[in-house]
KEMI-820561 format. One line per 2 residues: number of its first residue (from 0); their letters; for each residue x negated, y, z negated of C-alpha. Coordinates in nm, 2 decimals. Layout:
N
NUM	a	X:Y:Z ~ ... .
This chain:
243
0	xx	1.13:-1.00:1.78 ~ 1.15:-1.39:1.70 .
2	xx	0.90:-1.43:1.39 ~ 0.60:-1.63:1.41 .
4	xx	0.51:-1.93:1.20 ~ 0.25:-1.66:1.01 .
6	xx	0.54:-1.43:0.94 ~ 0.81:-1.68:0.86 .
8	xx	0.55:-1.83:0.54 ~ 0.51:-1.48:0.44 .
10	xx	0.89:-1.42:0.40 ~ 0.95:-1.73:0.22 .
12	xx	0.70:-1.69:-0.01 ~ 0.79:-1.32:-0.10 .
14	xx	1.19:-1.40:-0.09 ~ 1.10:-1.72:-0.33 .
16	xx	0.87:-1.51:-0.54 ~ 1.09:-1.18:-0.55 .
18	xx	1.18:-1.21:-0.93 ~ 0.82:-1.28:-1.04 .
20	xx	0.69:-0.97:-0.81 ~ 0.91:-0.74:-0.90 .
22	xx	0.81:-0.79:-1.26 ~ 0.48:-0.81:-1.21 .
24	xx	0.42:-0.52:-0.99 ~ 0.73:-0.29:-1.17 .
26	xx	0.53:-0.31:-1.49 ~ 0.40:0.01:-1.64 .
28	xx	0.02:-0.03:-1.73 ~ -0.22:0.27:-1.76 .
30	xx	-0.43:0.15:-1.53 ~ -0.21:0.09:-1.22 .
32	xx	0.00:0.43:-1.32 ~ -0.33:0.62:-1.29 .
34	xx	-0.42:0.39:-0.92 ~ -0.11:0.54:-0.82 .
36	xx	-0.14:0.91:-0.91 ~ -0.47:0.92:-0.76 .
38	xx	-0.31:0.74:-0.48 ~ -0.06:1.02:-0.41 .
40	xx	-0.28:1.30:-0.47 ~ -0.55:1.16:-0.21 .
42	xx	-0.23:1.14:-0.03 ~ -0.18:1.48:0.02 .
44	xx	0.24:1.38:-0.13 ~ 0.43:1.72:-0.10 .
46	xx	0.80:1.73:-0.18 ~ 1.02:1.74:0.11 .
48	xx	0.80:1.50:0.31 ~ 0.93:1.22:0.50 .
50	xx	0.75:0.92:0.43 ~ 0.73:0.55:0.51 .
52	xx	0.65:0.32:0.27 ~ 0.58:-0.01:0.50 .
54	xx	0.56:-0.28:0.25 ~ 0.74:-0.12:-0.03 .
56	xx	0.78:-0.46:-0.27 ~ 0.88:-0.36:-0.61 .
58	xx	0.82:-0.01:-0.56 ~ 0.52:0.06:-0.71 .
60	xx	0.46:0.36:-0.48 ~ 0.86:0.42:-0.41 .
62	xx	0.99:0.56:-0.71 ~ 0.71:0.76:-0.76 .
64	xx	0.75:0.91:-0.44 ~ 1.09:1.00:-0.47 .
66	xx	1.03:1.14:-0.78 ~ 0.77:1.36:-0.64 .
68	xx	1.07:1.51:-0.40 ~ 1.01:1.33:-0.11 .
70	xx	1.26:1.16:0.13 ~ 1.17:0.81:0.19 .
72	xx	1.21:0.47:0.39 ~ 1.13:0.16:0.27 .
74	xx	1.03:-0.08:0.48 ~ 1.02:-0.46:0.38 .
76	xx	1.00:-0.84:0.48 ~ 1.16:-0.99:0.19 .
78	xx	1.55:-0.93:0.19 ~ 1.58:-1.01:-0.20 .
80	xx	1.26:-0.83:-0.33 ~ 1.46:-0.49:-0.13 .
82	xx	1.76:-0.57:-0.29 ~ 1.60:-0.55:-0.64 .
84	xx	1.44:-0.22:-0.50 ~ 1.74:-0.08:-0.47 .
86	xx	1.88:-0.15:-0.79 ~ 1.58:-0.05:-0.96 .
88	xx	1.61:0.32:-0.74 ~ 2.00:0.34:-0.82 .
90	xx	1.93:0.29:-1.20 ~ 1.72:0.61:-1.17 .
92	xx	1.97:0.80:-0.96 ~ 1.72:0.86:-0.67 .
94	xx	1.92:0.66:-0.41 ~ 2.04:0.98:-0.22 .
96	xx	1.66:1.02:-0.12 ~ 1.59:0.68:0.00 .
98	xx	1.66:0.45:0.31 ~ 1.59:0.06:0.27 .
100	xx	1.51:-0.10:0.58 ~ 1.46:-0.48:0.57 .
102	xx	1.21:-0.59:0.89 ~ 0.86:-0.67:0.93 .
104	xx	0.56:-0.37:0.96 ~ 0.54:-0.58:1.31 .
106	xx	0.88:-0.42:1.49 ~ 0.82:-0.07:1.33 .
108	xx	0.96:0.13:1.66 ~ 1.02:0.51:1.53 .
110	xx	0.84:0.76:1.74 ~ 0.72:1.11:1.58 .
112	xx	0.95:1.03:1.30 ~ 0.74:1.04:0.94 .
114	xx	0.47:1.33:0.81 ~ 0.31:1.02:0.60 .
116	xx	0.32:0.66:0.65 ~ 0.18:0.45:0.35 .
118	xx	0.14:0.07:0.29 ~ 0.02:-0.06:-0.09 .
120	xx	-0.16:-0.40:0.00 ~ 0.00:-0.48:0.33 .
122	xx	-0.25:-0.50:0.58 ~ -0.41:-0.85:0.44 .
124	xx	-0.06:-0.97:0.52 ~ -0.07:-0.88:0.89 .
126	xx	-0.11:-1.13:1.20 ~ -0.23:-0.86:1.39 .
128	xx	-0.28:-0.50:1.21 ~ -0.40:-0.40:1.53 .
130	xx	-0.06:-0.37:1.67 ~ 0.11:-0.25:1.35 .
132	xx	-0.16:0.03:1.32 ~ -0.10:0.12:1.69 .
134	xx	0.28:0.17:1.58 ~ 0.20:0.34:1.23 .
136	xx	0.00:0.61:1.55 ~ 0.31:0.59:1.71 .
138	xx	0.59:0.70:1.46 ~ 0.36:1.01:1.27 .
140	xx	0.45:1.33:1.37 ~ 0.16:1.56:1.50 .
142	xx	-0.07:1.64:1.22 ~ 0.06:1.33:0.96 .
144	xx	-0.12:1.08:0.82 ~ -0.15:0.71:0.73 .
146	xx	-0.28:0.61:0.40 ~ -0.30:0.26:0.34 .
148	xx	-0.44:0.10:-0.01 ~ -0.55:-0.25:-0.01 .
150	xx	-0.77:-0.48:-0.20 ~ -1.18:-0.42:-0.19 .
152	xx	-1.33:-0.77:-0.07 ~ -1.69:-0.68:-0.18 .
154	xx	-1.47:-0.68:-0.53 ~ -1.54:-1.06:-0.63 .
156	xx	-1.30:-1.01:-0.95 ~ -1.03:-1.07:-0.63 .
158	xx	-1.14:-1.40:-0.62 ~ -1.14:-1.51:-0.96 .
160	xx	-0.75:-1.26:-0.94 ~ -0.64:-1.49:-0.65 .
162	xx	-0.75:-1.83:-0.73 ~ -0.63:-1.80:-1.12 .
164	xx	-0.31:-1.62:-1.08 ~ 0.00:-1.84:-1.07 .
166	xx	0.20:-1.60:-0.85 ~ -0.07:-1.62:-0.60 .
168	xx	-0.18:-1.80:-0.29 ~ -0.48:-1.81:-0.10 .
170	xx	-0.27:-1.98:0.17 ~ -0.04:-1.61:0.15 .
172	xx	-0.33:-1.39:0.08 ~ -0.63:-1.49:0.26 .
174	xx	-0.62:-1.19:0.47 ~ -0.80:-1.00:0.17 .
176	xx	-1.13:-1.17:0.27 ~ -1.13:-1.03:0.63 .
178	xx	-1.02:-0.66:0.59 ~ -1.33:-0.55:0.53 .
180	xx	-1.42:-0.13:0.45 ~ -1.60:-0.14:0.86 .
182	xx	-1.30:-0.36:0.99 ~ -1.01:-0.16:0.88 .
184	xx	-1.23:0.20:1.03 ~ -1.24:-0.01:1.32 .
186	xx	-0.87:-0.10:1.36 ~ -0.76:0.31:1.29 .
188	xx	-1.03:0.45:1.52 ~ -0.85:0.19:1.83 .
190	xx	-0.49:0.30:1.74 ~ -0.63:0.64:1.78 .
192	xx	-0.66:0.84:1.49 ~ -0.85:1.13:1.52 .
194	xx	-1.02:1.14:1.13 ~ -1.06:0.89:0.92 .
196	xx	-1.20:0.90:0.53 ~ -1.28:0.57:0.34 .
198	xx	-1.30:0.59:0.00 ~ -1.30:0.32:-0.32 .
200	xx	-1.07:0.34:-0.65 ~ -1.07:0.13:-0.93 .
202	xx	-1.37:0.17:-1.06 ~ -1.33:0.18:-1.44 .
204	xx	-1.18:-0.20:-1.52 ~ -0.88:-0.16:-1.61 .
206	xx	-0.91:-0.28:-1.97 ~ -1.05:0.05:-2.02 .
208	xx	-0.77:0.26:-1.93 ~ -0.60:0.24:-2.27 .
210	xx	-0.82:0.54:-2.33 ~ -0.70:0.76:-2.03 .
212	xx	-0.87:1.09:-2.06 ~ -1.24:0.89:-2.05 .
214	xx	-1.11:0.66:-1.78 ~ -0.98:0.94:-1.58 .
216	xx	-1.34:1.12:-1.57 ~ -1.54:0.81:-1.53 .
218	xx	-1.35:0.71:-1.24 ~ -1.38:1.06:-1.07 .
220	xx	-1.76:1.03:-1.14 ~ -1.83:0.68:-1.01 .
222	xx	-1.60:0.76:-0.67 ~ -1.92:1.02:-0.56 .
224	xx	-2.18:0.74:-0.67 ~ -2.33:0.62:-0.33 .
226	xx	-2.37:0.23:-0.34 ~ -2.16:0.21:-0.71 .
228	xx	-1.83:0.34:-0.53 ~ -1.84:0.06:-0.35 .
230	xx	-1.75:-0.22:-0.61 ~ -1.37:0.00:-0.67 .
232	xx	-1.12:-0.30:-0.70 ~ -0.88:-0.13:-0.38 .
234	xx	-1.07:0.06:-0.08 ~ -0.83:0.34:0.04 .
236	xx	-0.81:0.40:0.45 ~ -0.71:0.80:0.51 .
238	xx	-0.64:0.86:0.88 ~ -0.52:1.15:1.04 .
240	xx	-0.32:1.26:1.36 ~ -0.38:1.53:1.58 .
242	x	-0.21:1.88:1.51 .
């Protein structure tokens, strides 16, 4: 598929920034290594699953996959952020379990192939996440699931995140201001996923998860408070195929 003008920008901004991201999103922080185990166990991650991660950067939600047992693919645009994957997942000895696959989310073409497809921020990065949803559809097998975590726009601390940060661009990440909670139910219900669960992390700033056990419960508590939940930094999109 030749890549559109959209696409191209978003390559070179992700190949020229590979370094800085792989840094900044391989770092170890309480806060983001509790967003991912929640992530996961919301998940439903089992060893033995085969799994997509489409969008896998740094591998944020990589290695921990492979470390829970399963066998995964990563999927992703930038050629040099992969590469540094890779190394990162040889260091750790779990490259028998893993498959790097460097393409856009756009020309995903598997059919029945994964049990769980995930994506860590991706979808504000899309042209058209209709399409890409309708392939996500496409490539579970019956009864998997797509899980896709991306930033909360009714969170304004993304706008102060976006604007300040000097590894970011509103020209890269506008997207963030469109995928709303209703949009992204929308785009999931069209591809034709039969159940679909919306939910909020990120509750508890992150500041706050120095003290892990507190965090942990307060975060739990606030995810069943109607109205509150809504203000998590990330909204998480849960949809599932048909048996």
């Amino acid at each position: 598929m030749k890549k559109s003008s959209w696409l191209q920008r978003q390559q070179a901004h992700f190949d020229s920034k590979s370094r800085e991201y792989s840094r900044m999103y391989g770092q170890h922080t309480p806060f983001h290594d509790a967003m991912t185990r929640r992530l996961l166990e919301l998940a439903g991650v089992k060893g033995g699953m085969k799994v997509l991660d489409m969008g896998c950067g740094a591998g944020r939600t990589t290695i921990p996959l492979l470390q829970a047992g399963c066998h995964v693919t990563g999927l992703e645009l930038s050629a040099s952020t992969l590469e540094l994957l890779q190394q990162k997942i040889s260091t750790l000895n779990l490259q028998e379990s893993f498959t790097a696959e460097h393409g856009a989310a756009e020309d995903l073409d598997s059919v029945r192939d994964y049990d769980l497809i995930m994506g860590r921020g991706i979808l504000h990065h899309l042209q058209d996440p209709q399409a890409v949803i309708e392939r996500v559809h496409r490539a579970l097998r019956p009864g998997g699931k797509a899980v896709f975590m991306d930033p909360n726009p009714m969170q304004a601390a993304w706008l102060a995140f976006i604007t300040l940060h000097p590894a970011l661009s509103w020209q890269i990440e506008s997207g963030v201001l469109r995928h709303t909670p209703w949009k992204n139910r929308r785009l999931f219900r069209k591809a034709g996923f039969a159940e679909i669960h919306m939910s909020f992390l990120g509750l508890v700033p992150p500041p706050l998860w120095t003290f892990r056990q507190f965090s942990s419960n307060a975060e739990e508590f606030l995810e069943h408070m109607p109205g509150i939940n809504r203000l998590g930094l990330y909204m998480l999109t849960i949809a599932h195929i048909r048996q």
